[in-house]
N, CA, C and O atoms as a GROMACS GRO file, in nm:
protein
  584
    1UNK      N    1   3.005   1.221  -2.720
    1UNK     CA    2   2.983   1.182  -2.582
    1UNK      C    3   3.024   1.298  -2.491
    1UNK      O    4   3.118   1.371  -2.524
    2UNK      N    5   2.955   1.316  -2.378
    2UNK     CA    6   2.978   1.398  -2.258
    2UNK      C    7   3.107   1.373  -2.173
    2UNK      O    8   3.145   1.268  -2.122
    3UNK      N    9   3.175   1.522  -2.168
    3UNK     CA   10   3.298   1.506  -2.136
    3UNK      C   11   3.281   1.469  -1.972
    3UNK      O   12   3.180   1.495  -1.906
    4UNK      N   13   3.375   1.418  -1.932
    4UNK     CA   14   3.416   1.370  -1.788
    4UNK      C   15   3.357   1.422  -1.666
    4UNK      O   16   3.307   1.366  -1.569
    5UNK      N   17   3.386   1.606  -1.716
    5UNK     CA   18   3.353   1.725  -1.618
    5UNK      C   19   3.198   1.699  -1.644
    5UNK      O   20   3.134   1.671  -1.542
    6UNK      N   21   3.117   1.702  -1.777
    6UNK     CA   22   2.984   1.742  -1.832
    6UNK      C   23   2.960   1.612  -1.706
    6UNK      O   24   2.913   1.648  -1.598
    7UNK      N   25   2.989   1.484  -1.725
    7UNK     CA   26   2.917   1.401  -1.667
    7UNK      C   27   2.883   1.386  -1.510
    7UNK      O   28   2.781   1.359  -1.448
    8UNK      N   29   3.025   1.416  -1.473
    8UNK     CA   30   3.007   1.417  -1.306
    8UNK      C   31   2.918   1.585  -1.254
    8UNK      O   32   2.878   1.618  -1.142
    9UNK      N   33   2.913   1.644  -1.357
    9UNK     CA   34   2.863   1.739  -1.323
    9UNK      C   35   2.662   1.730  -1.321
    9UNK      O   36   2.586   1.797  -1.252
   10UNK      N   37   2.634   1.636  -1.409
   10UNK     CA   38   2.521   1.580  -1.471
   10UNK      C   39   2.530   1.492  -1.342
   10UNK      O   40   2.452   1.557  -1.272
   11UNK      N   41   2.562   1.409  -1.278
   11UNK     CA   42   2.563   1.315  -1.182
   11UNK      C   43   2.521   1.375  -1.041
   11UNK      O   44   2.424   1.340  -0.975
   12UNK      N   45   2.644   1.504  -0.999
   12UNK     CA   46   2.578   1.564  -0.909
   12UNK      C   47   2.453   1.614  -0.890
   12UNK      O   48   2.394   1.618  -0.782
   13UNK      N   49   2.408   1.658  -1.009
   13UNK     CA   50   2.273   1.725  -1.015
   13UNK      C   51   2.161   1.644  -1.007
   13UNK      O   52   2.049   1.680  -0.972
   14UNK      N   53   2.217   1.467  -1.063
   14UNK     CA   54   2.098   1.421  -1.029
   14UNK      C   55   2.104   1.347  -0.891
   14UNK      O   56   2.012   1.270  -0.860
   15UNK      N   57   2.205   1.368  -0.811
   15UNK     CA   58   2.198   1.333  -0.683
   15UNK      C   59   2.093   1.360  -0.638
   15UNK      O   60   1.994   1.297  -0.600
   16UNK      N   61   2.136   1.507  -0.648
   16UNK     CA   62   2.064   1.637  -0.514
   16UNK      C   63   1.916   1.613  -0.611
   16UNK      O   64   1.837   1.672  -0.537
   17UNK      N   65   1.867   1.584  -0.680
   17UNK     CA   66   1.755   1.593  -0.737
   17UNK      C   67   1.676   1.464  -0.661
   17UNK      O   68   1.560   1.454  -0.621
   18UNK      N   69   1.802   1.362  -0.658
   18UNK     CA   70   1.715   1.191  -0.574
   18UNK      C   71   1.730   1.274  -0.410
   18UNK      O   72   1.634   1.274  -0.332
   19UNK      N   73   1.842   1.330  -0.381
   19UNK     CA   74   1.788   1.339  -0.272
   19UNK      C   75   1.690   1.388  -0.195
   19UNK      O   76   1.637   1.343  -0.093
   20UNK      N   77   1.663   1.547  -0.298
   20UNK     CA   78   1.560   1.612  -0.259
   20UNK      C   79   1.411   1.558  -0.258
   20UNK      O   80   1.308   1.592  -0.199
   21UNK      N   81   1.446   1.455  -0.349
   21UNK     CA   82   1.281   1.361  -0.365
   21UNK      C   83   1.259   1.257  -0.242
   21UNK      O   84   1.156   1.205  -0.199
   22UNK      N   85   1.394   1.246  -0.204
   22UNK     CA   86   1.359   1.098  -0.090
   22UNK      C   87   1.294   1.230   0.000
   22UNK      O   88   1.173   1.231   0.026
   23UNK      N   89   1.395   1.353   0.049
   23UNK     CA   90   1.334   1.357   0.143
   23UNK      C   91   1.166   1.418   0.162
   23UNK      O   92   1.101   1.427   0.266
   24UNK      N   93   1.117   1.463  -0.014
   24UNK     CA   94   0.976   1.514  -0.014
   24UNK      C   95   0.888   1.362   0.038
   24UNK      O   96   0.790   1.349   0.112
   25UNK      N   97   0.976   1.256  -0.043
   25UNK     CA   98   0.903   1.113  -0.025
   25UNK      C   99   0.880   1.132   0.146
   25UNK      O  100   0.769   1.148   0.197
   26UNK      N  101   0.981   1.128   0.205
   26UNK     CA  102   1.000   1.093   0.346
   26UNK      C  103   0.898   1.200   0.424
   26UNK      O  104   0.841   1.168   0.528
   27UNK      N  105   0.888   1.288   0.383
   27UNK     CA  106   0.778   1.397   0.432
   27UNK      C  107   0.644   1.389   0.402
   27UNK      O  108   0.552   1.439   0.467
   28UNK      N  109   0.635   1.318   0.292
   28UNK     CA  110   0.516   1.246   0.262
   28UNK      C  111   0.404   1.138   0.331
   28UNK      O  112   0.281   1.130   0.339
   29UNK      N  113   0.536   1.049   0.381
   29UNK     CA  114   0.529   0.936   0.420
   29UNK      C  115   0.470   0.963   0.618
   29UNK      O  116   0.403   0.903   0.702
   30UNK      N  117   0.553   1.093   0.605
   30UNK     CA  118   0.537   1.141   0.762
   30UNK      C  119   0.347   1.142   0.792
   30UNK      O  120   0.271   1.084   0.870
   31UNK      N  121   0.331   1.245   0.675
   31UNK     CA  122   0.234   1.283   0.673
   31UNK      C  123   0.094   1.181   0.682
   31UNK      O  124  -0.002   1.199   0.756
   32UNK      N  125   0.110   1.083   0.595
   32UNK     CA  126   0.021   0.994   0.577
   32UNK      C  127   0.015   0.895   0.754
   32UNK      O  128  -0.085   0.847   0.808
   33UNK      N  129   0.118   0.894   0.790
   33UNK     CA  130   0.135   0.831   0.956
   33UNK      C  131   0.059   0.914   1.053
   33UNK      O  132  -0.030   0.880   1.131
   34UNK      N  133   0.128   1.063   1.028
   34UNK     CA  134   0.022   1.175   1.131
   34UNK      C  135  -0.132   1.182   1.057
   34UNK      O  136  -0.216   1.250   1.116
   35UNK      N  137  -0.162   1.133   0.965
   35UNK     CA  138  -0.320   1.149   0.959
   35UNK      C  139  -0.408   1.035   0.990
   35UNK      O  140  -0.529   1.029   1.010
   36UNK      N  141  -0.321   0.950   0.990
   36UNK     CA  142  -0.367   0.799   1.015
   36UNK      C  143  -0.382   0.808   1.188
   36UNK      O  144  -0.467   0.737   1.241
   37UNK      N  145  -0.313   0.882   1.256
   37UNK     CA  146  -0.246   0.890   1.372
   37UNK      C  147  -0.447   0.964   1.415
   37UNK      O  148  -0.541   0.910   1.473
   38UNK      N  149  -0.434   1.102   1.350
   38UNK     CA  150  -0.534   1.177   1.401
   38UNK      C  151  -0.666   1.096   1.369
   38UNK      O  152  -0.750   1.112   1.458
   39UNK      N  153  -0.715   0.996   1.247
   39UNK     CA  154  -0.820   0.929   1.244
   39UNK      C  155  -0.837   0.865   1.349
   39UNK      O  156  -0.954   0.866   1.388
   40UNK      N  157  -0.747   0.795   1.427
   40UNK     CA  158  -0.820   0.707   1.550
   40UNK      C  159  -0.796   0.757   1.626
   40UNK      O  160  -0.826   0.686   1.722
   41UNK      N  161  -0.741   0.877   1.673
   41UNK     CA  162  -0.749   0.964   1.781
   41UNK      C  163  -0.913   0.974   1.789
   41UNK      O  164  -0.990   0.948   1.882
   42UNK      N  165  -0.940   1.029   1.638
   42UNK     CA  166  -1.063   1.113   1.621
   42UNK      C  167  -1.173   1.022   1.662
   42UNK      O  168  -1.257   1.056   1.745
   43UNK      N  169  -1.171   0.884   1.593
   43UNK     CA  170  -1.282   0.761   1.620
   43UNK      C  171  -1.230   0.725   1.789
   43UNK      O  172  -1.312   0.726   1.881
   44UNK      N  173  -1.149   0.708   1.802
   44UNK     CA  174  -1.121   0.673   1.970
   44UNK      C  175  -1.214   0.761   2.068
   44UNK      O  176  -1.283   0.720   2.161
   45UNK      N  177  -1.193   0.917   2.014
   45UNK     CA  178  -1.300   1.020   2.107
   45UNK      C  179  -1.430   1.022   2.085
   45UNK      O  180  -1.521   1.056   2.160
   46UNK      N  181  -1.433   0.954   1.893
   46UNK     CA  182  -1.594   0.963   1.934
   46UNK      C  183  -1.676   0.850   1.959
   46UNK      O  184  -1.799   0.859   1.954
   47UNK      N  185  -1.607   0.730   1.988
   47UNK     CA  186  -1.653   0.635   2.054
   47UNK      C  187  -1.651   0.684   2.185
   47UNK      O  188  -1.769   0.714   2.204
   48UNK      N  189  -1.596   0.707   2.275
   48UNK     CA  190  -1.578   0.747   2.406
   48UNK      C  191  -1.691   0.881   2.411
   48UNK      O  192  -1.762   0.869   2.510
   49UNK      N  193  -1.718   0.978   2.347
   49UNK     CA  194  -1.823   1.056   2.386
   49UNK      C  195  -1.937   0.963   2.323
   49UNK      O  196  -2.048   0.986   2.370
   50UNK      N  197  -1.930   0.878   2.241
   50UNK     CA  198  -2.108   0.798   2.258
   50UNK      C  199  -2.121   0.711   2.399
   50UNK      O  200  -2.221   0.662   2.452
   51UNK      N  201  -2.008   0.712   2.430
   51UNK     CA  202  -2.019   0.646   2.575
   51UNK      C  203  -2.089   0.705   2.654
   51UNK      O  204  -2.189   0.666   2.715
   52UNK      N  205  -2.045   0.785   2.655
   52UNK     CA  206  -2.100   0.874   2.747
   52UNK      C  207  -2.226   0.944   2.716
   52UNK      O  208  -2.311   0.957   2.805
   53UNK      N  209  -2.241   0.980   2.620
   53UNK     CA  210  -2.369   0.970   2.536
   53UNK      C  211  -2.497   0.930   2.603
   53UNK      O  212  -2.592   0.995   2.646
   54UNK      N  213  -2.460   0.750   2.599
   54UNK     CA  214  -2.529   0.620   2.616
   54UNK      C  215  -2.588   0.662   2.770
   54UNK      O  216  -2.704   0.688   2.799
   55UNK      N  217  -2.461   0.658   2.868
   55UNK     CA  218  -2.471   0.669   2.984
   55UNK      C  219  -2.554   0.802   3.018
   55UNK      O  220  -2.656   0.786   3.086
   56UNK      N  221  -2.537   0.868   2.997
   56UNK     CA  222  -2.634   1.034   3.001
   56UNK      C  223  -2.762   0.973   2.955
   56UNK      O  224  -2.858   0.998   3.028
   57UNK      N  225  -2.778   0.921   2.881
   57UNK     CA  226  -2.929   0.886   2.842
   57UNK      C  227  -2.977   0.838   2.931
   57UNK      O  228  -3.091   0.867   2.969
   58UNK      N  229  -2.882   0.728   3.001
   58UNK     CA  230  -2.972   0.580   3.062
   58UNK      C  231  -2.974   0.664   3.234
   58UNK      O  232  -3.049   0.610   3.316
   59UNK      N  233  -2.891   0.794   3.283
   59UNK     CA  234  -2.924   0.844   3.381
   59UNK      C  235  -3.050   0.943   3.391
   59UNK      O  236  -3.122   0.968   3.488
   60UNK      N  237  -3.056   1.001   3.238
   60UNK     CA  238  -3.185   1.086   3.248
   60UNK      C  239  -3.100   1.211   3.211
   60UNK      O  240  -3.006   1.231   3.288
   61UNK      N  241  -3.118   1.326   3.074
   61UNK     CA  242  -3.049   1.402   3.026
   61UNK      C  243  -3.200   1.489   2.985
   61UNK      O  244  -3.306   1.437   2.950
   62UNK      N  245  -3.174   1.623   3.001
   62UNK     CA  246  -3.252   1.705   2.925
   62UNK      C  247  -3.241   1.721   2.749
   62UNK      O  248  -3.155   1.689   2.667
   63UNK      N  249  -3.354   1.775   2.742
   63UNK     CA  250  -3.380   1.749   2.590
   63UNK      C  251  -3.264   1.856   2.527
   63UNK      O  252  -3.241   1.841   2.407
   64UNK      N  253  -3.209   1.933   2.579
   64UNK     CA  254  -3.143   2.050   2.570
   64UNK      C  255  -3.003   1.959   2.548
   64UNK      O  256  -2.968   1.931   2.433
   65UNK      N  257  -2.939   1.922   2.645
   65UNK     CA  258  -2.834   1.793   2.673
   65UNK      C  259  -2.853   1.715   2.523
   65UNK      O  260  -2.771   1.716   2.432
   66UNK      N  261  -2.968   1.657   2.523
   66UNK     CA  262  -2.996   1.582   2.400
   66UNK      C  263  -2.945   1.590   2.266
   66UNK      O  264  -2.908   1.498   2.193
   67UNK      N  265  -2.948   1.714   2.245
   67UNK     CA  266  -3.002   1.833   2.138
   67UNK      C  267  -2.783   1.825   2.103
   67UNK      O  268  -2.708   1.761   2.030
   68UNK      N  269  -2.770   1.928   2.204
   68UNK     CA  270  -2.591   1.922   2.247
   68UNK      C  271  -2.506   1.826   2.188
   68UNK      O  272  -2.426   1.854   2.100
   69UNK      N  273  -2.535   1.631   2.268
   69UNK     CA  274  -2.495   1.558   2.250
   69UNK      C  275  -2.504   1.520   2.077
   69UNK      O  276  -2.409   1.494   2.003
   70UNK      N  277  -2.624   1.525   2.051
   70UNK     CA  278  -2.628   1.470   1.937
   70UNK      C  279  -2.541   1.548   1.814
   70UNK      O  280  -2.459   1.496   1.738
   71UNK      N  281  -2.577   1.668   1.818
   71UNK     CA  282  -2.476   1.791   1.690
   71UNK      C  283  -2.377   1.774   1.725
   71UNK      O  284  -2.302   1.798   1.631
   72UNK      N  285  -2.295   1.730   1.855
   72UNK     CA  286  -2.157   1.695   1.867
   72UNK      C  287  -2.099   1.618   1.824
   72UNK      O  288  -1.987   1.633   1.775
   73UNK      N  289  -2.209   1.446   1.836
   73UNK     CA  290  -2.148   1.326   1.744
   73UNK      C  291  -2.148   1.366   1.568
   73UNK      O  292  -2.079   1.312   1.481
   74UNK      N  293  -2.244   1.474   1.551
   74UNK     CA  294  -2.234   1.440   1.406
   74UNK      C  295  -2.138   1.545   1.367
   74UNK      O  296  -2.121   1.554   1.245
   75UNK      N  297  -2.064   1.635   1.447
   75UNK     CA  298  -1.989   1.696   1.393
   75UNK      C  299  -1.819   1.571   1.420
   75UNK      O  300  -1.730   1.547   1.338
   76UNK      N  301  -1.831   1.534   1.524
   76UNK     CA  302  -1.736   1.403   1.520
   76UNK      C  303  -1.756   1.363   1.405
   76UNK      O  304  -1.660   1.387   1.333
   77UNK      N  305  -1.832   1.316   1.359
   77UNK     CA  306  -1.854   1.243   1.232
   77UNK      C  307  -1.784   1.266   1.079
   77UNK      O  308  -1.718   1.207   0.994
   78UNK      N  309  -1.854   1.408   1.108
   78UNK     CA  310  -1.816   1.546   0.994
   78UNK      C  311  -1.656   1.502   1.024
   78UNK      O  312  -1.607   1.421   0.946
   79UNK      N  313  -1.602   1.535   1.094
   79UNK     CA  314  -1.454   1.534   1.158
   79UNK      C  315  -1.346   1.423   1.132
   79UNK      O  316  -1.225   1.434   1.112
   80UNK      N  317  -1.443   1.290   1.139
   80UNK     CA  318  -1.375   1.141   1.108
   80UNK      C  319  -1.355   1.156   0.958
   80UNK      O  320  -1.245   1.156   0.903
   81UNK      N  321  -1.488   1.170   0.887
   81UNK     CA  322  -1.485   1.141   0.721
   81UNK      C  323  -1.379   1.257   0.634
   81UNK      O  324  -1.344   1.231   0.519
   82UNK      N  325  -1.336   1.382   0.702
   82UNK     CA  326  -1.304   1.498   0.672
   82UNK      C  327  -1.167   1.429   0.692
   82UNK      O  328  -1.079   1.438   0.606
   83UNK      N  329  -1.150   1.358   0.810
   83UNK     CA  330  -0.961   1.291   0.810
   83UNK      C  331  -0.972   1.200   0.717
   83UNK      O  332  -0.887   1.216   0.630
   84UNK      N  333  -1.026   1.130   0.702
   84UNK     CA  334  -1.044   0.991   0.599
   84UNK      C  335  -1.007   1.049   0.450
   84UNK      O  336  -0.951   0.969   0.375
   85UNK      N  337  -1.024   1.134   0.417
   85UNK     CA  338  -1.026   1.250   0.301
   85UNK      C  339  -0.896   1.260   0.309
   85UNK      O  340  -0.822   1.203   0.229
   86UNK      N  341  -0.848   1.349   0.427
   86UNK     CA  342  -0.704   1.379   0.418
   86UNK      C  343  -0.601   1.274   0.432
   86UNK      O  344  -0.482   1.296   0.407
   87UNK      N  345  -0.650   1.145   0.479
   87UNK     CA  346  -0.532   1.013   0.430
   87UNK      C  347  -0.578   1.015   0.308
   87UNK      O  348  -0.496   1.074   0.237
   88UNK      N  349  -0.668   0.981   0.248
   88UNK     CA  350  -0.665   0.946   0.094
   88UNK      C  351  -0.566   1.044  -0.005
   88UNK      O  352  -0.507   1.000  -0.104
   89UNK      N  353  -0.562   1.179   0.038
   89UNK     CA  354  -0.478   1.316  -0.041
   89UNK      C  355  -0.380   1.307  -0.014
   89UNK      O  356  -0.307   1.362  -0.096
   90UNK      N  357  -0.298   1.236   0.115
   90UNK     CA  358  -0.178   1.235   0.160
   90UNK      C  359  -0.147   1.085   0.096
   90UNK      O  360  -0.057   1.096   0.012
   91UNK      N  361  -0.178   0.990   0.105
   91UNK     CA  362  -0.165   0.848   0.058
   91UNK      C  363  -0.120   0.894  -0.119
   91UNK      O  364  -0.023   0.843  -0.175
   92UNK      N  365  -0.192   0.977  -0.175
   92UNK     CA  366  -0.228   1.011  -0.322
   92UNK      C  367  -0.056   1.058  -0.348
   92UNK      O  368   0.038   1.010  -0.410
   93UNK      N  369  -0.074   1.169  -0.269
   93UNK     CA  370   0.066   1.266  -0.237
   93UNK      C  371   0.188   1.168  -0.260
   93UNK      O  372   0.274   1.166  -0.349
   94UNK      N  373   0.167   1.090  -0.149
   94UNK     CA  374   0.306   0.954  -0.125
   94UNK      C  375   0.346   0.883  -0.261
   94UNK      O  376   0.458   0.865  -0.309
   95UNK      N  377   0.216   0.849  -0.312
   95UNK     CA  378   0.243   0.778  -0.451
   95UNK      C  379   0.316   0.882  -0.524
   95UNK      O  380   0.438   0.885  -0.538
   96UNK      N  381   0.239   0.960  -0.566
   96UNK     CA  382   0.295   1.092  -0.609
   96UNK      C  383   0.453   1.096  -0.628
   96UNK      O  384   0.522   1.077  -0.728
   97UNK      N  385   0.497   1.137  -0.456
   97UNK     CA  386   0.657   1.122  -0.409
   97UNK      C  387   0.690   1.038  -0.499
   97UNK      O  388   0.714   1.061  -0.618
   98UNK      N  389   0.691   0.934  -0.440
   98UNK     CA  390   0.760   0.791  -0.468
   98UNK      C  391   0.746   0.787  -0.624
   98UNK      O  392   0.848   0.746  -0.680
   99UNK      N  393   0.656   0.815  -0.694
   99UNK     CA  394   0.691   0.793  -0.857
   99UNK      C  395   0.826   0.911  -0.888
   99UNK      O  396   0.931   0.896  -0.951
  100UNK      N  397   0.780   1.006  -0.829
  100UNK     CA  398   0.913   1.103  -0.864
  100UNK      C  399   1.051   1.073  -0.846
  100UNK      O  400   1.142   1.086  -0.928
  101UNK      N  401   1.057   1.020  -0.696
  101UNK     CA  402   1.185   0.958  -0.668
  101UNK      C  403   1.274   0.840  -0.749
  101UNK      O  404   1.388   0.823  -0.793
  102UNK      N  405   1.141   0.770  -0.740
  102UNK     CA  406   1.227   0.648  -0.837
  102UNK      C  407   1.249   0.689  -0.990
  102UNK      O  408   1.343   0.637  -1.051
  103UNK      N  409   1.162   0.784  -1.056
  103UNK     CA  410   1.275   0.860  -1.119
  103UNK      C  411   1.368   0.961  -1.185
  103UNK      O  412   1.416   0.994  -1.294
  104UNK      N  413   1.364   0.998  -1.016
  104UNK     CA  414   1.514   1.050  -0.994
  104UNK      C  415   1.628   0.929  -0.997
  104UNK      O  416   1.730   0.918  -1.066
  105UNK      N  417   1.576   0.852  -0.908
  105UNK     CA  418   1.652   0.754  -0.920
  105UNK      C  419   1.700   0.666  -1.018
  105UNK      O  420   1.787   0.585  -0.986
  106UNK      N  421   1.654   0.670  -1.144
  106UNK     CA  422   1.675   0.588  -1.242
  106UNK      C  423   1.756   0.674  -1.322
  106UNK      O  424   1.855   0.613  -1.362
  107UNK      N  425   1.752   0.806  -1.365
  107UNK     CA  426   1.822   0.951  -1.372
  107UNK      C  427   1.930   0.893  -1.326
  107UNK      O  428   2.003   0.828  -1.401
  108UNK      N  429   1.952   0.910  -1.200
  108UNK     CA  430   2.080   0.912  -1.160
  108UNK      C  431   2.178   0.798  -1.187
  108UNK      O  432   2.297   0.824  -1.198
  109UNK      N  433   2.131   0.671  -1.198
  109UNK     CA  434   2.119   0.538  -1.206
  109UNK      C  435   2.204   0.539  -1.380
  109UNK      O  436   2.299   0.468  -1.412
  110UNK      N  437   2.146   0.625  -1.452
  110UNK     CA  438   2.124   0.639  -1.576
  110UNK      C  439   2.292   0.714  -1.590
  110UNK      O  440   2.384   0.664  -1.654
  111UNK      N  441   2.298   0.820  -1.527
  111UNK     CA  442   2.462   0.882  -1.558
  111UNK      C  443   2.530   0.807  -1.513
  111UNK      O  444   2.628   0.773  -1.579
  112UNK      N  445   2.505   0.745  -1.372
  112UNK     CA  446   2.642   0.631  -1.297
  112UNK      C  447   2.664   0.573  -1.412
  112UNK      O  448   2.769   0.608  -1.466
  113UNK      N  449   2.588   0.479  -1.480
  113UNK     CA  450   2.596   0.389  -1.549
  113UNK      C  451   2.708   0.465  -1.743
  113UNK      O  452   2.799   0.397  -1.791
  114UNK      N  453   2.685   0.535  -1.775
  114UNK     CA  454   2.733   0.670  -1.879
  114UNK      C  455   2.879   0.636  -1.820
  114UNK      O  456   2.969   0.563  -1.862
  115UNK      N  457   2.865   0.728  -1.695
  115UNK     CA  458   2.988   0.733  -1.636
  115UNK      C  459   3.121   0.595  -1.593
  115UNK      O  460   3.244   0.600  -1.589
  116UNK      N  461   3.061   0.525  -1.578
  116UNK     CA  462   3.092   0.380  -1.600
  116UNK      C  463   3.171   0.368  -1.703
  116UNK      O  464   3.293   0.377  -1.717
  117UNK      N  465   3.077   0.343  -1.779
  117UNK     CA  466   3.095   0.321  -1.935
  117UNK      C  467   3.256   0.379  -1.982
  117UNK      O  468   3.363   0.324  -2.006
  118UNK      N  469   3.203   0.530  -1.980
  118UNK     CA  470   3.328   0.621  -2.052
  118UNK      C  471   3.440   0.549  -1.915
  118UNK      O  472   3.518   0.471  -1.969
  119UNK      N  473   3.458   0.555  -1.799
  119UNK     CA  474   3.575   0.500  -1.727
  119UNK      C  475   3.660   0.401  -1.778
  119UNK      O  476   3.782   0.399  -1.790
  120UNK      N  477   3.551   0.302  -1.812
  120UNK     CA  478   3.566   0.190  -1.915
  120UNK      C  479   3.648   0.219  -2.015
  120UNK      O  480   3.769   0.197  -2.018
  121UNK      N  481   3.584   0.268  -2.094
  121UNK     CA  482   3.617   0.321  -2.238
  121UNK      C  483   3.767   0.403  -2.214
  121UNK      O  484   3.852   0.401  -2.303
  122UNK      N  485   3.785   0.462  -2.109
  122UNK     CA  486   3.905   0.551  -2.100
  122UNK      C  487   4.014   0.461  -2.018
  122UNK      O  488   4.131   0.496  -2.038
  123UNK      N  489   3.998   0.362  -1.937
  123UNK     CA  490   4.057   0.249  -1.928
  123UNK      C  491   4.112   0.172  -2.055
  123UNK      O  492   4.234   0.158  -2.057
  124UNK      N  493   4.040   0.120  -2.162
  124UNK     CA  494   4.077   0.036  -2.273
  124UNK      C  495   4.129   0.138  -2.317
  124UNK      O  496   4.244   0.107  -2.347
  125UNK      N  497   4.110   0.253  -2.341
  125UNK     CA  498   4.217   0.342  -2.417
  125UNK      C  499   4.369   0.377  -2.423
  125UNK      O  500   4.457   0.406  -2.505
  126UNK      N  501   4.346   0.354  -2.264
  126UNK     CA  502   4.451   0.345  -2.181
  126UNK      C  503   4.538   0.258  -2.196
  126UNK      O  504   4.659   0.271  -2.213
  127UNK      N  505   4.458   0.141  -2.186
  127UNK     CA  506   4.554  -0.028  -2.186
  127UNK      C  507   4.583  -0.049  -2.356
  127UNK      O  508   4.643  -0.143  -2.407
  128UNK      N  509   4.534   0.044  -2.410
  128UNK     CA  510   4.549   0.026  -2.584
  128UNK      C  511   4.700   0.104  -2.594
  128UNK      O  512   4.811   0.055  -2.619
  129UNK      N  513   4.651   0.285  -2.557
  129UNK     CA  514   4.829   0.301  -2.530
  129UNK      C  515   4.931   0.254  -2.439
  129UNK      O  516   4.980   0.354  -2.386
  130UNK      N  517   4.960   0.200  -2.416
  130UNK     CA  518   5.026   0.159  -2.270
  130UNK      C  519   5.101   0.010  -2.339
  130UNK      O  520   5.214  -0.034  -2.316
  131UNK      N  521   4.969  -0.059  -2.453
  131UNK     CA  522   5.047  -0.199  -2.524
  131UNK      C  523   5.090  -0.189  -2.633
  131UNK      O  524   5.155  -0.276  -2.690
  132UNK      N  525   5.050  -0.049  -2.691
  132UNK     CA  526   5.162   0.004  -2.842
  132UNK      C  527   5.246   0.058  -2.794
  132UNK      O  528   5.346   0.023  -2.856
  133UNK      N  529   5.289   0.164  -2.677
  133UNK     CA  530   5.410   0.174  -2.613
  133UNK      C  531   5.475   0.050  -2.608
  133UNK      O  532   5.567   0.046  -2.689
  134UNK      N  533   5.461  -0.062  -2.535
  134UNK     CA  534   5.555  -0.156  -2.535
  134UNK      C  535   5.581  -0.222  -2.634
  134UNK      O  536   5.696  -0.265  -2.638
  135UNK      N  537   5.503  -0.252  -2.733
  135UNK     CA  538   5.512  -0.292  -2.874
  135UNK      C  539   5.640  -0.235  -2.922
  135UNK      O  540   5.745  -0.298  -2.923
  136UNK      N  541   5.628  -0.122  -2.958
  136UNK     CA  542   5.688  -0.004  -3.001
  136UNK      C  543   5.829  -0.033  -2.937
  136UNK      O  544   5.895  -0.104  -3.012
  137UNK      N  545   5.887  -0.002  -2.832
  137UNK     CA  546   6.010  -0.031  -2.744
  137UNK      C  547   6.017  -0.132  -2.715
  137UNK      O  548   6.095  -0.140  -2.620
  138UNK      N  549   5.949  -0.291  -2.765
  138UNK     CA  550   5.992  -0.444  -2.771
  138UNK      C  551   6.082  -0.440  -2.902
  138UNK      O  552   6.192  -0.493  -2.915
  139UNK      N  553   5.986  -0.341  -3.028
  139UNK     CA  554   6.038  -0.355  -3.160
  139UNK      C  555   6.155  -0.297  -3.177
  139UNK      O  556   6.230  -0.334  -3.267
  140UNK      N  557   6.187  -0.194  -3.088
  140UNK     CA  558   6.328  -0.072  -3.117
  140UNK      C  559   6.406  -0.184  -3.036
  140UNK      O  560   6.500  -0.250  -3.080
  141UNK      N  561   6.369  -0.192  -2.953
  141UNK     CA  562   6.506  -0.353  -2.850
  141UNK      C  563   6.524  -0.418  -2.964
  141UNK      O  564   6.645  -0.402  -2.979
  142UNK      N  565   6.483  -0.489  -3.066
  142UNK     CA  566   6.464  -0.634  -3.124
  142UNK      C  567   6.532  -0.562  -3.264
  142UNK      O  568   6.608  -0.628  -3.334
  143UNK      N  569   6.504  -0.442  -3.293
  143UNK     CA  570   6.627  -0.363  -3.391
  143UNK      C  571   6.729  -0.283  -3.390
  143UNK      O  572   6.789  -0.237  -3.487
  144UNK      N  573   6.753  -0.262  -3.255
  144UNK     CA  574   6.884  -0.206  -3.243
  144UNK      C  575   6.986  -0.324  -3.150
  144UNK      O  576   7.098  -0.303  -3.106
  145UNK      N  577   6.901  -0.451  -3.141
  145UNK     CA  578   6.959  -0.617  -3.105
  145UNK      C  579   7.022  -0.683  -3.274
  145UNK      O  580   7.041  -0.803  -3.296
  146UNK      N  581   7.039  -0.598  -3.350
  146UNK     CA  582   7.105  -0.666  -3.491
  146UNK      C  583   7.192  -0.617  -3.492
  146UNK      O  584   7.274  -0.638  -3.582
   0.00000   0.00000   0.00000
């Protein structure tokens, strides 16, 4: 078994290993919010330029205008499905995180538990010498009592 030092030393390492994962998780997690964030930015504007779109039509727009408007929505378009992409890679990412973390976390979970154990184990060892000591000096009382 892994000595005391080996273990807490094994423990620290898998701290900083959970921690470093929460916080890739947590950067992850950022990420998937700011892309979600920029998709309805993106659909918000390009509903609002078909608005206007609409309205340019129904006032009377040159074919030129026409021409403009239209390669604009479809590059909106291009633009929406292109974010939709990047939540799906960032969403992917998150899972990603999160499988790593949890285990790190089970790692770490895994020495606490070691470490436990041997405390344990070095406890009963303890309470093992500690009741043959008194054994021992009940029995020397109880023979030098004759």
């Amino acid at each position: 078994m892994a000595s005391k030092a080996q273990l807490e030393t094994l423990m620290d390492l898998a701290q900083r290993e959970t921690d470093d994962a929460a916080k890739r998780l947590g950067a992850s997690l950022k990420q998937v919010e700011e892309a979600r964030q920029k998709h309805e930015m993106l659909v918000g504007f390009q509903d609002e330029y078909i608005k206007k779109f609409e309205a340019a039509q129904l006032a009377g727009i040159t074919p030129m205008a026409y021409r403009n408007f239209v390669a604009f929505i479809e590059k909106l378009e291009t633009a929406v499905k292109g974010q939709l992409d990047m939540i799906k890679h960032a969403e992917y990412r998150s899972t990603q995180e999160k499988a790593a973390w949890q285990a790190a976390e089970r790692k770490r979970m895994s020495y606490s538990t070691l470490n436990d154990r041997a405390d344990a184990a070095a406890l009963k060892l303890e309470n093992k010498r500690d009741q043959k000591a008194m054994d021992e000096h009940a029995a020397r009382g109880a023979f030098y009592k004759r």
